[in-house]
N, C-alpha and C positions, 0 to 999 in steps of 0.2 A: 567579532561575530557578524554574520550578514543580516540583514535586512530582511524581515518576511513577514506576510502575515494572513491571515484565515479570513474569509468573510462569508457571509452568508445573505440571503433575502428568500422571502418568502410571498408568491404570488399567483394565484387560485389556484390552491392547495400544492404546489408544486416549489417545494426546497430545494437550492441549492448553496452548495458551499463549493466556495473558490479556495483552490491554493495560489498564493501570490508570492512566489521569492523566484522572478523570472530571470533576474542574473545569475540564478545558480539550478534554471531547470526545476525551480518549485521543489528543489530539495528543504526537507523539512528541517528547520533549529528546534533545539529543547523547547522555545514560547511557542512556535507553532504548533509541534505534536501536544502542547499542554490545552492549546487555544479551538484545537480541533475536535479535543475528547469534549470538551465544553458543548460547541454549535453543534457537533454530533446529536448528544444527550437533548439538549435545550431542541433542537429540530424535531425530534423525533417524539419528544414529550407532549410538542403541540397539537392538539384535536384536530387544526387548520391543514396541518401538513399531511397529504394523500402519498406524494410520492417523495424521495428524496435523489437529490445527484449531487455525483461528487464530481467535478473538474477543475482542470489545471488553467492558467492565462499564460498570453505569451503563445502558444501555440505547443505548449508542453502537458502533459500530464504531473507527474515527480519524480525527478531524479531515486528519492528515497533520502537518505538523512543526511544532512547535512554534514561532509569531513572535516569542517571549518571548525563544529562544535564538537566533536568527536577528539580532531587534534589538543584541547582543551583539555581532554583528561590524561594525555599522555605525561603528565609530570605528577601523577598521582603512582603510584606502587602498587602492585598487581591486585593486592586485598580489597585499597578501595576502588581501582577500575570493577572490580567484580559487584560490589555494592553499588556503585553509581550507576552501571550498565543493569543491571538486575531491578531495583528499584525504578526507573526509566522506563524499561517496558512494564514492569507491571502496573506503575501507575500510569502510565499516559499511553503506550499501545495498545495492551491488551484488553481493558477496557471500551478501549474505540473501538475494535474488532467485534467486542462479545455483544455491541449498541446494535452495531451494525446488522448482524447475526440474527438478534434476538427483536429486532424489530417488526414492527406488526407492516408498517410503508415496504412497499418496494422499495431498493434502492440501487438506483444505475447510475453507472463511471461509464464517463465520457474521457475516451482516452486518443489524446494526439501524441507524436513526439514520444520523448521517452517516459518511460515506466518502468521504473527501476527499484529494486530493494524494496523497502518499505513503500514505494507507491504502488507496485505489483500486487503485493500483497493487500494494499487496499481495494484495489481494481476487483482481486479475484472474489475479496470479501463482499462485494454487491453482488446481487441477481443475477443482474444484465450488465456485459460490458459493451458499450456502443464503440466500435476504432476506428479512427481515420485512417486511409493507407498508410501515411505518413507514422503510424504508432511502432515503436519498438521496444519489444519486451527483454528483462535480464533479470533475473534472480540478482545480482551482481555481488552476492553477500563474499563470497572467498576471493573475491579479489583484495579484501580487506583483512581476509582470515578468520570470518564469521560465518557463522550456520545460518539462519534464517530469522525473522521474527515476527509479529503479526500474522500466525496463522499459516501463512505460505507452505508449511511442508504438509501442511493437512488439506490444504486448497490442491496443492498441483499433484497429489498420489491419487483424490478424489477424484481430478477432472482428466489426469494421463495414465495413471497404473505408475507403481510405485518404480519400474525400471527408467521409464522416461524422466520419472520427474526426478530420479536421481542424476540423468546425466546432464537435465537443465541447471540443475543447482550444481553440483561439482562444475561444471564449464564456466558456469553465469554466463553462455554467448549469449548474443544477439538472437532475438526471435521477430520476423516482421511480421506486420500483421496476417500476411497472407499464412503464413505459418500456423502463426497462434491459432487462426481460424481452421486450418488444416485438422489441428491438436484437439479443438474443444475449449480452448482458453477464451473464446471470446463466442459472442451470439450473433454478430453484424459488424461488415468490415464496409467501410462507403467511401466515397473520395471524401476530399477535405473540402471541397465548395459541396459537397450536400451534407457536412455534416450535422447542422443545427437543427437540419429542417428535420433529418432520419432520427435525430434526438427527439425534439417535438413532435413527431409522429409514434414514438417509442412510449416516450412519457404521457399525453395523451390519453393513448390505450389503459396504459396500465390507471392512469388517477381516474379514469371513467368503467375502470373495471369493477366486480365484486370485491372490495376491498376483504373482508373475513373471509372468503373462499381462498383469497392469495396469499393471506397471511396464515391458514393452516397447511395450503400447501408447502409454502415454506418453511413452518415447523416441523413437517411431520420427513419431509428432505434431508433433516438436519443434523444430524448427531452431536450427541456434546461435544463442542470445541474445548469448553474450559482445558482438562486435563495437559493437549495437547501444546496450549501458548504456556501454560505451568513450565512444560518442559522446552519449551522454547526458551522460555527468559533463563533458564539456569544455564541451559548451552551456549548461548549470546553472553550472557558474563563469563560463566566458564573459558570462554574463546578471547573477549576484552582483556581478559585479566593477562592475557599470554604474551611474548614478544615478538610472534608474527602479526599481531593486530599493532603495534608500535610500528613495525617498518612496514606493513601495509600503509595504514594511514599516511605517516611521512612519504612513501614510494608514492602515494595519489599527490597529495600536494606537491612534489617535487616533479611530475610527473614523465613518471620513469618508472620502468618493470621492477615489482617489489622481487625480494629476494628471501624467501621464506626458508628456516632454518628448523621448525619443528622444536624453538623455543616458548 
């Protein structure tokens, strides 16, 4: 398994949490997604913290999850991929999501690089996404032979109409930022040398705003997610358990066009 890890600091009222697994694009392993519902929670509990951001190092946002740790279940049998993929998001995704959601803080993803799978989905899950031209967005989930998870099918029918966000997800292409921004995926697209400064002019705003004003705007925006990650984590196992998620997987690590047979 790779290398990775969560960190976070806090500093006049403005949270941040970094993803760090920069040899594989900040895709997430099982300790990270476990390490991040953590700083998540622990951030957002605090009184100190006005705003929260999520960004990547290395010049990336997140890949999305790690295939390294995924490959790792493929010697298990369809029943327990299903348990192990099923338990997985509901303890460590979708909770991150519902933190994220139900947060009283603003919270803005700082996104450079790719933003993929599960990092998209996180991106979509804050407020405000701030992008560097350089950002490029993908569902990437069927490339693997997977439907979506952390919220993503209820973020992108919300922000594109359920026709779009169907051909983004069945394609997983590429989306640059100028696109995204075209879409409504994002709030601010900037070059990559202003990006820190359009972040801290962003963040700023928002931790010197009406904090209760923005945090019932944001509730009253919101509809229950719950139900919808419910049926997320059943389709994401439902889909692990199958044998195009075995030669997807294996087709990324060997990399080479998987060959999907509707096993």
């Amino acid at each position: 398994m790779s290398e990775g890890r969560i960190t976070s600091t806090l500093s006049d009222g403005i949270a941040v949490i970094r993803f760090d697994n920069v040899a594989r694009r900040n895709a997430f392993t099982i300790a990270m997604l476990q390490s991040l519902r953590g700083e998540v929670e622990s951030r957002l509990a605090d009184p100190a913290c006005r705003v929260l951001v999520l960004r990547g190092e290395g010049g990336f946002f997140s890949a999305g999850g790690d295939i390294s740790d995924f490959r790792q279940t493929l010697q298990l049998d369809a029943p327990a991929r299903f348990d192990t993929f099923r338990a997985l998001i509901e303890n460590w995704v979708n909770p991150t999501i519902l933190a994220l959601r139900a947060a009283h803080q603003p919270v803005v993803s700082v996104v450079q690089g790719a933003c993929a799978g599960y990092g998209m989905s996180l991106a979509l899950a804050s407020d405000l996404i701030v992008a560097a031209e350089d950002a490029v967005f993908s569902t990437a989930y069927t490339g693997i032979a997977l439907p979506c998870d952390g919220g993503q099918s209820a973020f992108l029918v919300r922000a594109l109409g359920e026709r779009r966000a169907r051909e983004l997800m069945w394609s997983a292409r590429r989306v640059d930022a100028a696109e995204a921004r075209s879409f409504g995926l994002v709030e601010q697209v900037v070059p990559v040398a202003g990006l820190d400064a359009a972040v801290q002019a962003t963040v700023a705003r928002l931790a010197n705003g009406p904090c209760h004003a923005l945090a019932e705007i944001k509730r009253l925006l919101d509809p229950s997610l719950a139900p919808q990650l419910a049926a997320e984590a059943l389709a994401f196992a439902r889909c692990a358990a199958t044998m195009d998620f075995v030669e997807g997987i294996n087709a990324f690590a060997e990399r080479r066009a998987p060959v999907f047979r509707g096993g």
